[in-house]
DRENDO-1510 file (C-alpha; in Angstrom, 1 decimal, always signed):
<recs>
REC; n; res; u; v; w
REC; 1; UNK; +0.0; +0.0; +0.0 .
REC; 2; UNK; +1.0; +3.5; -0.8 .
REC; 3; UNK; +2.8; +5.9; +2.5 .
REC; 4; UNK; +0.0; +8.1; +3.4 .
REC; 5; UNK; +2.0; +9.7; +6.4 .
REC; 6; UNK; +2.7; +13.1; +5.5 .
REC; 7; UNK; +6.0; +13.6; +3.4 .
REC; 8; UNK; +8.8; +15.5; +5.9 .
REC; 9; UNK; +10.3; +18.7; +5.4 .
REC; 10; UNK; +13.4; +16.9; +3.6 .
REC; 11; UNK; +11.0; +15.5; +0.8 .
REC; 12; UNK; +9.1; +18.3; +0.1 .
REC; 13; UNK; +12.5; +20.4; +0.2 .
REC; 14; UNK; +14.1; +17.7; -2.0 .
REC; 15; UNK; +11.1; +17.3; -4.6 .
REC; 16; UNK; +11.2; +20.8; -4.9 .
REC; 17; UNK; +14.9; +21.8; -5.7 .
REC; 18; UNK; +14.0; +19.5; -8.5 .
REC; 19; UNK; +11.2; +20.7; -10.0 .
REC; 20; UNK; +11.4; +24.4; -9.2 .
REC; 21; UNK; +11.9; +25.5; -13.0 .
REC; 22; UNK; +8.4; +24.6; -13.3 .
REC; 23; UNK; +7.2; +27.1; -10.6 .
REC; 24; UNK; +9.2; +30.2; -12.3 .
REC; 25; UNK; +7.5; +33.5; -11.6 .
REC; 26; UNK; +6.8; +35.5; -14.7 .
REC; 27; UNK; +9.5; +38.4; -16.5 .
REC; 28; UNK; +8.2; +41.9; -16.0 .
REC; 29; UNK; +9.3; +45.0; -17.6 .
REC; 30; UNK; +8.8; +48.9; -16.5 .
REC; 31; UNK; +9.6; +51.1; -19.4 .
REC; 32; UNK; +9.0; +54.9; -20.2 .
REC; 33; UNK; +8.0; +56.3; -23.9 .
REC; 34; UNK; +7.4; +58.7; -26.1 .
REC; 35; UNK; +4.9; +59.2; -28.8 .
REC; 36; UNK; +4.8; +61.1; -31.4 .
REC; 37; UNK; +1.4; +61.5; -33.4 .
REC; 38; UNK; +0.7; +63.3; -36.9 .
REC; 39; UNK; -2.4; +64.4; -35.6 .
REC; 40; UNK; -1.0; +66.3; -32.7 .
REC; 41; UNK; +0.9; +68.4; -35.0 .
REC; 42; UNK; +0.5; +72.2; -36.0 .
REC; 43; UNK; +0.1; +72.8; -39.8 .
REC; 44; UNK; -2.6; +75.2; -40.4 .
REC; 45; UNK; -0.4; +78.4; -39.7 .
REC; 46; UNK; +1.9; +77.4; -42.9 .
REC; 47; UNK; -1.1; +76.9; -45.0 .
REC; 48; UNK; -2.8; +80.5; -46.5 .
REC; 49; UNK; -5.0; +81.0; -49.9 .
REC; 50; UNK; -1.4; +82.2; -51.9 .
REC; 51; UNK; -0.2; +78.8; -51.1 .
REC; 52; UNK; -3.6; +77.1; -52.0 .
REC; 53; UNK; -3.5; +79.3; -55.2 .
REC; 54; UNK; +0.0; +78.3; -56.1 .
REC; 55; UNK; -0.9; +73.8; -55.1 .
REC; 56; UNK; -3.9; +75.4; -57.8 .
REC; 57; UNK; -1.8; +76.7; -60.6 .
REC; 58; UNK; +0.7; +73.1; -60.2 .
REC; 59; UNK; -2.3; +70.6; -60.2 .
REC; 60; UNK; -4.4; +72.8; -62.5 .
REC; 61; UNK; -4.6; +69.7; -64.9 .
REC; 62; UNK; -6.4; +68.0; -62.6 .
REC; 63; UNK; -9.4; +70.6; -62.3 .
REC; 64; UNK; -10.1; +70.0; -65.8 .
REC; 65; UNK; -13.0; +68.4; -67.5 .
REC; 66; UNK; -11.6; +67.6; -71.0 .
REC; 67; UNK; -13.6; +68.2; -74.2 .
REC; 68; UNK; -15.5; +65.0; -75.4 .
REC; 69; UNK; -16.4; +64.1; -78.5 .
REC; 70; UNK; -19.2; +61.4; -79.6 .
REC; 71; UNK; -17.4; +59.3; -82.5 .
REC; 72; UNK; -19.0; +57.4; -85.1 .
REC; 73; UNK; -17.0; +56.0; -88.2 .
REC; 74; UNK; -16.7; +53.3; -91.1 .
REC; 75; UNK; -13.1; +51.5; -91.2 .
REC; 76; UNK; -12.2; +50.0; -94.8 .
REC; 77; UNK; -9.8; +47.3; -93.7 .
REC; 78; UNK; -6.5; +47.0; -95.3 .
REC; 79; UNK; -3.4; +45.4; -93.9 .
REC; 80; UNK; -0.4; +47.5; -93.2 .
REC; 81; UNK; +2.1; +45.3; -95.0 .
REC; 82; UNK; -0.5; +44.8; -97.9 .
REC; 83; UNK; +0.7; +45.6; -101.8 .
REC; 84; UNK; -0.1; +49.2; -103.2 .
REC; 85; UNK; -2.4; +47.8; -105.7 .
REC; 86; UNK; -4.6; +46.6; -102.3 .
REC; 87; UNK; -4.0; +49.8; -100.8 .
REC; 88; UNK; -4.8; +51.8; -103.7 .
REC; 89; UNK; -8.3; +49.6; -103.5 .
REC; 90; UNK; -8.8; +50.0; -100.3 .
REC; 91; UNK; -8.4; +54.0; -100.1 .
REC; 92; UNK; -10.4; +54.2; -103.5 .
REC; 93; UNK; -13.4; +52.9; -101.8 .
REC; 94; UNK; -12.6; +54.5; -99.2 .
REC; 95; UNK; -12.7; +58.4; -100.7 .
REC; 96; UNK; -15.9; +57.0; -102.6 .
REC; 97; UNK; -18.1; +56.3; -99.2 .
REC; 98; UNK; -16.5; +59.6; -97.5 .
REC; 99; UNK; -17.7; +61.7; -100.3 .
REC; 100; UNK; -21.4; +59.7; -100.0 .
REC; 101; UNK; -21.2; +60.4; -96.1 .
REC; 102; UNK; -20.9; +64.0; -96.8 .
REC; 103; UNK; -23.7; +64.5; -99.3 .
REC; 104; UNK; -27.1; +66.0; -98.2 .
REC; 105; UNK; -29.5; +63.2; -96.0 .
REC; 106; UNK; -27.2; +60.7; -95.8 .
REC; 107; UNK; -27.9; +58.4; -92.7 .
REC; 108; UNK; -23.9; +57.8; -91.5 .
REC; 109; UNK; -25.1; +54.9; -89.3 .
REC; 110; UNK; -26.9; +52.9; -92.1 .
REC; 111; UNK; -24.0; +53.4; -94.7 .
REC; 112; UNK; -21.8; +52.1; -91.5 .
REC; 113; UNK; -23.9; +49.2; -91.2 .
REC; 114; UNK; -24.2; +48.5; -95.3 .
REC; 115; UNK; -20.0; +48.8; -95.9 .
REC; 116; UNK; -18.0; +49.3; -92.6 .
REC; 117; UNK; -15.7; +46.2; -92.1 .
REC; 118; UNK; -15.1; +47.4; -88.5 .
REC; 119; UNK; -17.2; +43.7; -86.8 .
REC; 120; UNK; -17.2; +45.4; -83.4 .
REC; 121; UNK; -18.8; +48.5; -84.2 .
REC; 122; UNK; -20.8; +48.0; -87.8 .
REC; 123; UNK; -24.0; +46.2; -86.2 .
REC; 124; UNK; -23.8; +49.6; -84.0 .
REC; 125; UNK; -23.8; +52.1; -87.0 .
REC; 126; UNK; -20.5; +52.5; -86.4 .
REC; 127; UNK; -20.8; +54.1; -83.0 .
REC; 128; UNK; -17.4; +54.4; -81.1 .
REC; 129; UNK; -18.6; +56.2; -77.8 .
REC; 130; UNK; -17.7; +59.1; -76.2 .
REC; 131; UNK; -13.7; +59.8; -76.8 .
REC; 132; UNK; -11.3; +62.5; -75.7 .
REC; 133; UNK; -8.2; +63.6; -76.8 .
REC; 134; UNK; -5.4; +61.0; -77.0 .
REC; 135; UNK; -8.4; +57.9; -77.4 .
REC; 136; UNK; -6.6; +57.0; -80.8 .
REC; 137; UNK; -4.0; +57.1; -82.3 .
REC; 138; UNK; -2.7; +60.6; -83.5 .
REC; 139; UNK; -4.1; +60.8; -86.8 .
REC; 140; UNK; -7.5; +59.8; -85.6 .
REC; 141; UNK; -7.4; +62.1; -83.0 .
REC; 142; UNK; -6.0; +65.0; -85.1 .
REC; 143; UNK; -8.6; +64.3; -87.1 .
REC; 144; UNK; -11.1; +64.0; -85.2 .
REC; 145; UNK; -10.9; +66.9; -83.0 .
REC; 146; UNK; -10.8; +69.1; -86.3 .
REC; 147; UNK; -14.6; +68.2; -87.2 .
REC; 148; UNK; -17.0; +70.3; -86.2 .
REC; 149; UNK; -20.5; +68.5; -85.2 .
REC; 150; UNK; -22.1; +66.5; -87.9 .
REC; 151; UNK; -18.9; +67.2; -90.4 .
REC; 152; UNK; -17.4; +63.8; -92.0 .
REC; 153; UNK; -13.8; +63.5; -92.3 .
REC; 154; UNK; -11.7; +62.3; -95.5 .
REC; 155; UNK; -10.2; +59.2; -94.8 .
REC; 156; UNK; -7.7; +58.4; -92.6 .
REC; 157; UNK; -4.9; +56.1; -92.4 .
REC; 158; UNK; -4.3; +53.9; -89.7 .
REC; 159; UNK; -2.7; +50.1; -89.0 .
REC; 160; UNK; -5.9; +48.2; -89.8 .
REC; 161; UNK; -7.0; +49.9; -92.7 .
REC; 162; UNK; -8.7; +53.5; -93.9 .
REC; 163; UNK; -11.2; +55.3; -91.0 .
REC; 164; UNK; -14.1; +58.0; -92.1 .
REC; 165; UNK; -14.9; +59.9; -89.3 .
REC; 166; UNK; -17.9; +62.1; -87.8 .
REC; 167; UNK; -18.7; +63.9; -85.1 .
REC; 168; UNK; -22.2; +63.5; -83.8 .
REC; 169; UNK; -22.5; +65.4; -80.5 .
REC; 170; UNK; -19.6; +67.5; -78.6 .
REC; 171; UNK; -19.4; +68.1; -75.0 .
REC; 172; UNK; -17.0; +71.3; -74.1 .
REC; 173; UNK; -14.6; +71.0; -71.5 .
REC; 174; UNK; -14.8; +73.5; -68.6 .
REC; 175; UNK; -12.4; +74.2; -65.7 .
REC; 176; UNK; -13.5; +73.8; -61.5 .
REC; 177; UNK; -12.6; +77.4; -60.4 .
REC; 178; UNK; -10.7; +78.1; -57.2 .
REC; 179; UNK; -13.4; +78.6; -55.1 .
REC; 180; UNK; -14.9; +75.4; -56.0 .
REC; 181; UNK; -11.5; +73.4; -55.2 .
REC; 182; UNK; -10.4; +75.0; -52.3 .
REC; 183; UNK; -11.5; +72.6; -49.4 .
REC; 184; UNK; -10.3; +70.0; -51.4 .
REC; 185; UNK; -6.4; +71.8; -51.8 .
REC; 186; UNK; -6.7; +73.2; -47.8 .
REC; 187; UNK; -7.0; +69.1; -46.6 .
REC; 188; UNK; -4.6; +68.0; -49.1 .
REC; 189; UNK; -2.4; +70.7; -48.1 .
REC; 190; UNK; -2.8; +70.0; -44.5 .
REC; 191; UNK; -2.4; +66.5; -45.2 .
REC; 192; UNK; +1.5; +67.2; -47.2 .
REC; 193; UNK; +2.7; +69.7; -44.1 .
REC; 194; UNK; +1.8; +67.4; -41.7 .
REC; 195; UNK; +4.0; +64.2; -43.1 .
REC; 196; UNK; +6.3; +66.7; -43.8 .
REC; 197; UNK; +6.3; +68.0; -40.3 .
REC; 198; UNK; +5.9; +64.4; -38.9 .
REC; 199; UNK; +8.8; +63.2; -41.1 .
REC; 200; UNK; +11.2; +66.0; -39.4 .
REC; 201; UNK; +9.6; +65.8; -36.0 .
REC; 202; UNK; +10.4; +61.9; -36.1 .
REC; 203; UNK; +14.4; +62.6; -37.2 .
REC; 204; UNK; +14.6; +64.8; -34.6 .
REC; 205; UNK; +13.3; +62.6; -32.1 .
REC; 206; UNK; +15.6; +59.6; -33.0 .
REC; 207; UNK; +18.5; +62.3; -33.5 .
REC; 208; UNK; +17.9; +63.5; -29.6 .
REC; 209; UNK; +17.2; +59.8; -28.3 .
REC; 210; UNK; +20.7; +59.2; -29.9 .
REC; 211; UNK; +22.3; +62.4; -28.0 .
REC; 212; UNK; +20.7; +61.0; -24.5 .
REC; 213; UNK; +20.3; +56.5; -24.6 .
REC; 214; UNK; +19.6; +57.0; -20.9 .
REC; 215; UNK; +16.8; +59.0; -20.7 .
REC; 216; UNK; +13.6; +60.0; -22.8 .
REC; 217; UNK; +13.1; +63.3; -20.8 .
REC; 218; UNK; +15.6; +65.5; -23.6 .
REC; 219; UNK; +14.1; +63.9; -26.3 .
REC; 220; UNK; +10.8; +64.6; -25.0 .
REC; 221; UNK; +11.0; +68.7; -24.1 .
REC; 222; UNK; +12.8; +69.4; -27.5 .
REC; 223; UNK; +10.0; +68.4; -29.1 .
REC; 224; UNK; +6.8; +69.3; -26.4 .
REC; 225; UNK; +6.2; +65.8; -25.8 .
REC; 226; UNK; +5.4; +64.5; -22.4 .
REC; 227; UNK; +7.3; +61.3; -21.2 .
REC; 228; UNK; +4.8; +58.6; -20.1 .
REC; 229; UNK; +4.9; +55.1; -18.0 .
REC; 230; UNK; +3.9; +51.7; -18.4 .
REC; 231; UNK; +4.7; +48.4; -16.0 .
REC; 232; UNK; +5.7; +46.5; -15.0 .
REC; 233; UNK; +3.8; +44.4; -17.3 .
REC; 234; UNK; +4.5; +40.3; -18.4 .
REC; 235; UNK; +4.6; +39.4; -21.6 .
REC; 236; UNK; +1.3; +38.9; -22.1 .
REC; 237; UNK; +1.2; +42.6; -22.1 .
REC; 238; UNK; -1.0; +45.1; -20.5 .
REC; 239; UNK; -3.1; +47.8; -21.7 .
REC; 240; UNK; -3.4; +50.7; -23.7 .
REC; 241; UNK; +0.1; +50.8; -25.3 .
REC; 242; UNK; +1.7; +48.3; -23.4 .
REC; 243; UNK; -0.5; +45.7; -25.2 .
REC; 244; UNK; +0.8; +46.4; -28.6 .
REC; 245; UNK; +2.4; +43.2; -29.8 .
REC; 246; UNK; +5.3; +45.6; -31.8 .
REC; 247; UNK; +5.7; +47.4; -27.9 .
REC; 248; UNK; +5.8; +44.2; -25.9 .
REC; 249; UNK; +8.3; +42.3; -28.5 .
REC; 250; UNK; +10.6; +45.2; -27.9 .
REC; 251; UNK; +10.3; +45.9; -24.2 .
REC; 252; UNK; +11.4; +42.2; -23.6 .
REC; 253; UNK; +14.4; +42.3; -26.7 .
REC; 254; UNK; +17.5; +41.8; -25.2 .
REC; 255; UNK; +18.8; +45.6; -26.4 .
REC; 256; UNK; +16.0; +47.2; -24.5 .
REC; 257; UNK; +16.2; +45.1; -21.7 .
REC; 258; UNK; +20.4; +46.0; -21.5 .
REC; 259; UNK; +19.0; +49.6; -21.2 .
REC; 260; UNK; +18.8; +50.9; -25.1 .
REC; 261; UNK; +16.5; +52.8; -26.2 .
REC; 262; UNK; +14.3; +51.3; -28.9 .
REC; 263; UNK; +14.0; +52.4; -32.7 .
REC; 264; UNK; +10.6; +54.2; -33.7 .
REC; 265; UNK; +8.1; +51.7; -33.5 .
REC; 266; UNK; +5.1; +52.4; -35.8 .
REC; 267; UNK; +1.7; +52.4; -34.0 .
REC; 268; UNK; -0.4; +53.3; -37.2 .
REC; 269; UNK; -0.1; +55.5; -39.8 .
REC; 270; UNK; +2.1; +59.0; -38.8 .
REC; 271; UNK; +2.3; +57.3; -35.0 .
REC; 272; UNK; +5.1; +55.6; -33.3 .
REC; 273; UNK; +6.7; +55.6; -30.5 .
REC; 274; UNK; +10.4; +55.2; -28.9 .
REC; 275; UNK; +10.8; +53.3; -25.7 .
REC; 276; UNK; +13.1; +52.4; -22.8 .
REC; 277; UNK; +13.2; +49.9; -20.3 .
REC; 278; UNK; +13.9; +51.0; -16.8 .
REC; 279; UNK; +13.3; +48.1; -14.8 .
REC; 280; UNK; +13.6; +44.8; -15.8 .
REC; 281; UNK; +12.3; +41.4; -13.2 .
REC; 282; UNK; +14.2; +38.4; -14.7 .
REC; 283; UNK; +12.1; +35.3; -14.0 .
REC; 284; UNK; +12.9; +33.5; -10.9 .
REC; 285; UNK; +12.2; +30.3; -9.1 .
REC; 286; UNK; +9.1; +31.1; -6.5 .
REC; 287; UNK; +9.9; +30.7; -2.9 .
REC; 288; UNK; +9.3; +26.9; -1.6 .
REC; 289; UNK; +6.9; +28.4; +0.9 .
REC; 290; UNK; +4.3; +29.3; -2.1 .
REC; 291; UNK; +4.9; +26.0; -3.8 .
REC; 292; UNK; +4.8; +23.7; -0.3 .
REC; 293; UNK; +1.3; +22.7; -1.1 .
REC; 294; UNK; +2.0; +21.8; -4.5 .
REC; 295; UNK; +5.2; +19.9; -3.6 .
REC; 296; UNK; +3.1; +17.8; -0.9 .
REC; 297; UNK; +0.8; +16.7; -3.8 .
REC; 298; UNK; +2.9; +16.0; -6.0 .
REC; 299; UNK; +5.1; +13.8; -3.3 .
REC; 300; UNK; +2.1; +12.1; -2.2 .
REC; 301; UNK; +0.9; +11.1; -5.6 .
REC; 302; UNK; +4.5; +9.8; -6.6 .
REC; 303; UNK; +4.5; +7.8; -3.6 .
REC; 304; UNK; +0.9; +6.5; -4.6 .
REC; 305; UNK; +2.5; +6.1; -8.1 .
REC; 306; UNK; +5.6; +4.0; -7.3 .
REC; 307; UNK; +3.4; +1.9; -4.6 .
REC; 308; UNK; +1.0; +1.0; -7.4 .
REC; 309; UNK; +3.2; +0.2; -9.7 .
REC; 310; UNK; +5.0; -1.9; -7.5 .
REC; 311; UNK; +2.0; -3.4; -6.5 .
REC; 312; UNK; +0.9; -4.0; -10.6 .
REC; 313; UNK; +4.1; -5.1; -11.5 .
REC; 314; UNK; +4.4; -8.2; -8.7 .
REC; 315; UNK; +0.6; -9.3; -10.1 .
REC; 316; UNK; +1.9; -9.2; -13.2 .
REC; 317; UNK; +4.5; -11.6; -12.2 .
REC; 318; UNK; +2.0; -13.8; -10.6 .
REC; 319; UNK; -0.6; -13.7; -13.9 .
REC; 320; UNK; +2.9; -14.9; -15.7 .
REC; 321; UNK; +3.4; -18.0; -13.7 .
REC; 322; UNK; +0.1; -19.1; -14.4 .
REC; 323; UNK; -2.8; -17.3; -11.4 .
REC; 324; UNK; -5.8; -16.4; -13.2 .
REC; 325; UNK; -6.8; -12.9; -13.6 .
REC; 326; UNK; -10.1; -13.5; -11.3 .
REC; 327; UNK; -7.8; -14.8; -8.8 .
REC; 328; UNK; -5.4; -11.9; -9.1 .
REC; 329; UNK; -8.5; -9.1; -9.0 .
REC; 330; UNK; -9.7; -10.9; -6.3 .
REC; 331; UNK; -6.7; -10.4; -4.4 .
REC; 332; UNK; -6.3; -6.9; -5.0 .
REC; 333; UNK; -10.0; -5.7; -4.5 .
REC; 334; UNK; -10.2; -4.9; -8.7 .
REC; 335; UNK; -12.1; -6.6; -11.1 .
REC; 336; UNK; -11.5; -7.8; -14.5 .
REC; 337; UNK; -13.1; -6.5; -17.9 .
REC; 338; UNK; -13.0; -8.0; -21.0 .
REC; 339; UNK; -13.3; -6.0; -24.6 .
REC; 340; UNK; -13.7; -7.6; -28.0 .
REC; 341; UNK; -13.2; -6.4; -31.2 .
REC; 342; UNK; -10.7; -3.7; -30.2 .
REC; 343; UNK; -9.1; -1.2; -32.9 .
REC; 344; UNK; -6.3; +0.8; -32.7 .
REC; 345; UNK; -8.8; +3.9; -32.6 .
REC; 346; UNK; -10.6; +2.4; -30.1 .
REC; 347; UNK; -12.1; +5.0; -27.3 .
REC; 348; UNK; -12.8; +2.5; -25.5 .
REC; 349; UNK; -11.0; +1.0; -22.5 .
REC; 350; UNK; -8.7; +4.0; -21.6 .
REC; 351; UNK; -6.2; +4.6; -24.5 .
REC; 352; UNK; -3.2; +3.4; -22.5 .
REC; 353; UNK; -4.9; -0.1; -22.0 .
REC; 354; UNK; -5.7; +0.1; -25.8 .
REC; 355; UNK; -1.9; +1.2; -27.2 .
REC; 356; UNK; -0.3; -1.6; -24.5 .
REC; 357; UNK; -2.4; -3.6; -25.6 .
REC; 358; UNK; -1.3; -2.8; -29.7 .
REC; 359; UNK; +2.4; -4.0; -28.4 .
REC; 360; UNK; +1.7; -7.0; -27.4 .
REC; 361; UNK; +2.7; -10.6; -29.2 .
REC; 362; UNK; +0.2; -12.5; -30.4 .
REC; 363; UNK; -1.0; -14.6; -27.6 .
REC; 364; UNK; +0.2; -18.2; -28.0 .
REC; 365; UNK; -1.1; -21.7; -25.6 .
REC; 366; UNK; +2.4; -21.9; -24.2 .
REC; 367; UNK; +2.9; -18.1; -24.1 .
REC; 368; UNK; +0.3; -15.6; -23.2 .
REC; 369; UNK; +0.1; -12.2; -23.7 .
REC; 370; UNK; +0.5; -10.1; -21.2 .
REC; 371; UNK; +1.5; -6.4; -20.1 .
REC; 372; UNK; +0.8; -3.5; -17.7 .
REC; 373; UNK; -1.1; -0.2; -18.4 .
REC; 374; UNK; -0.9; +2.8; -16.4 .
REC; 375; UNK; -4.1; +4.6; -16.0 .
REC; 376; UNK; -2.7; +7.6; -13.7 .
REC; 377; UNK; -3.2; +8.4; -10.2 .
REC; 378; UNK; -1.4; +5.9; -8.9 .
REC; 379; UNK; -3.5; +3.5; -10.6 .
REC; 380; UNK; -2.9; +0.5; -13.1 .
REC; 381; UNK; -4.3; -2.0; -15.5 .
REC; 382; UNK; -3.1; -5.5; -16.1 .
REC; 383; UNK; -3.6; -5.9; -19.9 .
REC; 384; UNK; -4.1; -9.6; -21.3 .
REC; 385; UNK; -4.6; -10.3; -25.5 .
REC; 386; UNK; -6.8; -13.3; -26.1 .
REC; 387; UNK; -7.1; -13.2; -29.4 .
REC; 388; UNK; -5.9; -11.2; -32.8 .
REC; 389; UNK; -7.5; -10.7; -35.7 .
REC; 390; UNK; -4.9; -9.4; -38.5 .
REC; 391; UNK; -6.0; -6.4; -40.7 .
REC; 392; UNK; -6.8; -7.4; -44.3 .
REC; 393; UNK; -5.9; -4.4; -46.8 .
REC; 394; UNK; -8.9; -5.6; -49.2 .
REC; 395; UNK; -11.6; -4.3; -46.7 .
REC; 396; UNK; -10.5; -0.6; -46.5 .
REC; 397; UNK; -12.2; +2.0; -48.3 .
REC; 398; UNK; -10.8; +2.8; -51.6 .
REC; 399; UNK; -9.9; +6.8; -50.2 .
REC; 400; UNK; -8.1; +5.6; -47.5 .
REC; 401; UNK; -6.4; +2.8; -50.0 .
REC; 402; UNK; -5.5; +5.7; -52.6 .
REC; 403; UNK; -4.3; +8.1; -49.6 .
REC; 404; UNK; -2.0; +5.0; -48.4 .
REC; 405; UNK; -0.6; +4.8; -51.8 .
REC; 406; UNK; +0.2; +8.7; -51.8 .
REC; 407; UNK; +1.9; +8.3; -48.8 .
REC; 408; UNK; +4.0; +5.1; -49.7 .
REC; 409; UNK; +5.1; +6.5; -52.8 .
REC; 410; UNK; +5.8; +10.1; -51.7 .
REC; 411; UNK; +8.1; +8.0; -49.1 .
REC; 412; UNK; +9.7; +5.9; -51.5 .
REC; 413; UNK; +10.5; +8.9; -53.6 .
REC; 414; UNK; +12.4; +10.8; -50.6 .
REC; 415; UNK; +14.4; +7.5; -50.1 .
REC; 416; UNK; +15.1; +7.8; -53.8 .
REC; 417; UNK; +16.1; +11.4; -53.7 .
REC; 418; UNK; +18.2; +11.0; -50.4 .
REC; 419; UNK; +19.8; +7.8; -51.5 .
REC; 420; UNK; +21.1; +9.9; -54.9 .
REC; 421; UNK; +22.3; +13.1; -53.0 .
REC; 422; UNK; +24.0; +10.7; -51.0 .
REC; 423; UNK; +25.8; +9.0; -54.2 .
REC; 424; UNK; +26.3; +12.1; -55.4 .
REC; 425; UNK; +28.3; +13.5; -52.3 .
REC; 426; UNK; +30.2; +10.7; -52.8 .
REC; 427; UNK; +31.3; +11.0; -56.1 .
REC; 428; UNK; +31.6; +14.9; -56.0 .
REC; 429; UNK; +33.4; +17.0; -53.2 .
REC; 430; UNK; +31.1; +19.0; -51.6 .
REC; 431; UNK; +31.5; +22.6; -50.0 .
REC; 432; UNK; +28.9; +24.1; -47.9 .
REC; 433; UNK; +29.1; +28.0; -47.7 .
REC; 434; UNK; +27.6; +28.5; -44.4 .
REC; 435; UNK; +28.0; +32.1; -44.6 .
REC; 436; UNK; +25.2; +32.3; -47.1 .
REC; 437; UNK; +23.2; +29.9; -45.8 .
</recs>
């Protein structure tokens, strides 16, 4: 039977000078910072309507709603590596349907739809859309733009072949005044000072950190910031800033924690932060008196452990000379249970009854079968096989079959592959540059 007297100052003592790594207290950090914010910064006093007039006049392309024009046209197709007699074809019937476009009550679309060779836009009447300038290539376009509304053009030449052109409708392009634009320029505006601003406010921080590694406070007036604190905190964080993951990663790196002050550390967009540990609580071993309770258990239960096993392995040793297990469980106040049909997937008995049970030899008349399971707590299982029915291949289902074969040859093929590096080490010197590794 297991001690149960209490275990003496000595065991728990002992027990614990062992296992104290697993009782460590955690590693805190105290550190001060520094943030610097885009948001915070001053940039309306730099920013007046001359410099909003000027950011006008620069972007001025941008305020500008370009003329359109809506484009029919018919496209005689000709290649542009074809022979002159083709092209002299081509433009001939060409300068004959312009001429017909032009004349009085001709309906543009329907001659487009009769003789246009253009597939994408014929069944349209030859409509093209709305196009500004720069939508074709430049003799189109110079073209084009010279029409006035309903005015045909003579043919021009382009890659695919001869293009007559009209003009059906024209939208004029107009200019957004100042006034119009002027919110829009004032946040932009804003928007450039202040990462310009944040940019220099940032090199100046690092510059002054640089000046003073000990100490935030320099850093901190030359720029009107206030120095704050956090900690000591774990690394699990804390809150607020301390539980960024970039801010705990570098409290605890081993620069900070030597007493450097960290890099910028980006919070969000035109935020970061620089910080520095000032305390640092290396992890430590907590004091016996915390962990007495824990070291009593665990004594007590490795007493119960060692007694049962003891106890598991001698009826073990009995069930191998020949006692029955109903003698043996009568014995030792158990009982016995018997389980048929058992997989190796089994969740039933407890899985370490099932897995000793999987290691086994097959049970023979002259030999049986027979192991020891522990169950925990102090408790085991004597494990005996009676029987063993062998797996047969034939009766699994075809995905698991084709997922076997996967694996068997993806293995063989890594043999393959190590067995010829191998050869080929052998045959070959070999250098390893570890430096670029």
């Amino acid at each position: 039977p297991a001690d149960d007297s209490a275990p003496s100052e000595d065991e728990l003592l002992a027990w614990y000078e062992v296992n104290k790594s697993a009782f460590m207290t955690d590693e805190k950090v105290s550190f001060e910072y520094v943030e610097l914010r885009g948001s915070d910064l001053e940039v309306d006093s730099v920013i007046d309507d001359a410099s909003l007039h000027a950011r006008y006049e620069e972007q001025q392309a941008r305020f500008v709603e370009p003329e359109e024009r809506l484009v029919s046209h018919i496209l005689i197709a000709v290649a542009n590596d074809a022979d002159p007699a083709a092209v002299a074809d081509a433009s001939a019937r060409a300068d004959a349907l312009a001429l017909k476009a032009r004349a009085e009550g001709v309906d543009f679309a329907a001659l487009a739809s009769e003789s246009s060779d253009d597939i994408g836009s014929k069944s349209a009447g030859g409509d093209l859309g709305w196009m500004q300038k720069g939508g074709a290539f430049p003799a189109f376009d110079e073209a084009l733009f010279a029409l006035a509304a309903g005015e045909v053009s003579a043919p021009v030449r382009g890659d695919d072949g001869f293009h007559i052109i009209t003009v059906r409708e024209i939208k004029a392009g107009s200019e957004k005044p100042f006034a119009e634009v002027r919110d829009e320029l004032l946040v932009e505006a804003r928007q450039t000072e202040r990462e310009r601003r944040f940019s220099e406010a940032s090199g100046r921080l690092m510059d002054s950190v640089i000046r003073d590694p000990n100490s935030l406070s320099a850093a901190a007036a030359e720029l009107g910031l206030t120095v704050s604190r956090a900690g000591p905190m774990t690394r699990a964080g804390g809150e607020g800033l301390a539980g960024n993951p970039a801010i705990i990663r570098a409290a605890f790196s081993p620069d900070l924690v030597a007493g450097a002050a960290s890099d910028p550390i980006e919070l969000g967009a035109e935020h970061i932060a620089v910080i520095r540990v000032t305390e640092h609580i290396a992890a430590e071993p907590r004091p016996f008196v915390d962990v007495r309770a824990d070291a009593d258990g665990a004594v007590r239960l490795q007493r119960a452990q060692e007694a049962g096993e003891a106890k598991a392995a001698a009826l073990l040793e009995r069930a191998r000379k020949g006692e029955t297990f109903e003698q043996l469980a009568s014995d030792a106040g158990g009982n016995v249970s018997t389980a048929e049909k058992v997989s190796r997937n089994a969740g039933s008995p407890a899985p370490s009854i099932v897995a000793q049970a999987f290691t086994l030899p097959h049970p023979a008349e002259d030999a049986p079968s027979l192991g020891m399971a522990e169950l925990g707590g102090g408790r085991f299982a004597l494990v005996r096989v009676l029987a063993v029915t062998d797996g047969a291949v034939a009766d699994l289902p075809q995905a698991q079959l084709d997922m076997l074969r996967q694996q068997i040859a993806s293995a063989r093929g890594e043999v393959e592959t190590r067995a010829f590096i191998s050869a080929l080490r052998k045959q070959f010197p070999v250098q390893v540059a570890e430096d670029r590794m």
